[in-house]
C-alpha positions, 0 to 999 in steps of 0.5 A: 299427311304425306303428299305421295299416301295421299296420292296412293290413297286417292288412286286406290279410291278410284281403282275401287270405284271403277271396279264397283262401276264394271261389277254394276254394269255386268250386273245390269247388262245380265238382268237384261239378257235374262229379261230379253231371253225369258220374253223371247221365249214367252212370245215364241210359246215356249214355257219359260222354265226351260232356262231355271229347269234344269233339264237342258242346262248346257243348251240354255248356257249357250243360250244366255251366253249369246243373249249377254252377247248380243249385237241386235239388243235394240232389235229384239228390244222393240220386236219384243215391244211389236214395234218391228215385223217379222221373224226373229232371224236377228236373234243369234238363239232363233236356231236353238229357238226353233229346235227347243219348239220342235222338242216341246211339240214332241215332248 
């Protein structure tokens, strides 16, 4: 076989390697944020239907959106876990957060 297909070949592997690589990643990455934002929503009291309802699909869009954003995931992780005191001010959803509880005891 010719050096230069071997080489096309070779690349092409590796180009598709890398996007399997990128495809997981994201894949996990979501899982996560999903995970992390059904947990914080658990432990604040709101029923964690609110993100499949349907009810308040733009809301819980921007909801997931920031959670798969996050900078303070190693925060939220252990405050989920009770290793860390306090409110939830680290998390970039605790506005939206608070209002979601004030709509629930009102709904």
């Amino acid at each position: 076989m010719d050096y230069t297909i071997t080489q096309i070949i070779g690349a092409t592997l590796m180009v598709i390697v890398v996007a399997g690589l990128i495809v997981a990643w994201r894949n996990y990455q979501s899982r996560n944020s999903e995970r992390r934002m059904l947990a914080m929503l658990d432990s604040l009291g709101l029923d964690t239907a609110l993100a499949t309802s349907g009810d308040m699909p733009a809301i819980m869009s921007e909801v997931r959106m920031r959670c798969e954003h996050c900078p303070s995931e190693d925060v939220c992780e252990r405050w989920l876990r009770g290793e860390e005191t306090g409110g939830n001010d680290f998390c970039p959803n605790a506005r939206v957060f608070e209002i979601l509880r004030k709509y629930a005891a009102t709904g």
